[in-house]
N, C-alpha and C positions, 0 to 999 in steps of 0.2 A: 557585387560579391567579390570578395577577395581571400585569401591565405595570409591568416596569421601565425606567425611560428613562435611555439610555446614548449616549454621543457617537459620533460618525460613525465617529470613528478607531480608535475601540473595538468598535464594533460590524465595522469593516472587519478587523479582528485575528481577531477569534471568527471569521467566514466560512472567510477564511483556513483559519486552525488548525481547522475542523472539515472541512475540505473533506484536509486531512492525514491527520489523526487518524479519518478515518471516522465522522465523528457530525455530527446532525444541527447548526444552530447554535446552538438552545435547548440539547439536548446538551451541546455543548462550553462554555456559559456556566453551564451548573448545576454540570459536572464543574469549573471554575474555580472558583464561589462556593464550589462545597461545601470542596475542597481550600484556597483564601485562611482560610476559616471553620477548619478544620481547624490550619493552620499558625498562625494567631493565636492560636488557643489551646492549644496544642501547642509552643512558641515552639524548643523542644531540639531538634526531631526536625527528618529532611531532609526533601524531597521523596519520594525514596526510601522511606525508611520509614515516612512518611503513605501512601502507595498499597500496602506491602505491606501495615501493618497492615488497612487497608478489605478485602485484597482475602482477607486471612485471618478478618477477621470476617463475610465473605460464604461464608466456606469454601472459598475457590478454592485448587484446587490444582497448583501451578507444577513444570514438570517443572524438573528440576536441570540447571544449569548446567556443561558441563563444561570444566580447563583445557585451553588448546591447548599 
């Protein structure tokens, strides 16, 4: 574990966005690095499909979507 130092504004975003999204604000700043980490090295793929892939090699299983 370690201390990363991040700007006011930035840190004011993560608050934010974890206070949304239900995580705590370390939370919401690991789920950011991990997915930026992800998308840079992944440059093709969306957002979208960076989260499903994670959430299929966690083995989650997503109930189906259906149309209206």
């Amino acid at each position: 574990m370690g201390i990363v130092k991040i700007g006011d504004g930035l840190h004011e975003d993560i608050r934010k966005a974890s206070t949304v999204m239900c995580r705590s604000i370390n939370a919401q700043a690991e789920f950011w690095i991990k997915v930026g980490m992800l998308a840079e090295t992944n440059p093709s793929m969306t957002f979208n499909e960076i989260v499903a892939q994670q959430l299929k090699e966690a083995d989650v299983t997503l109930p189906a979507v259906e149309a209206a």
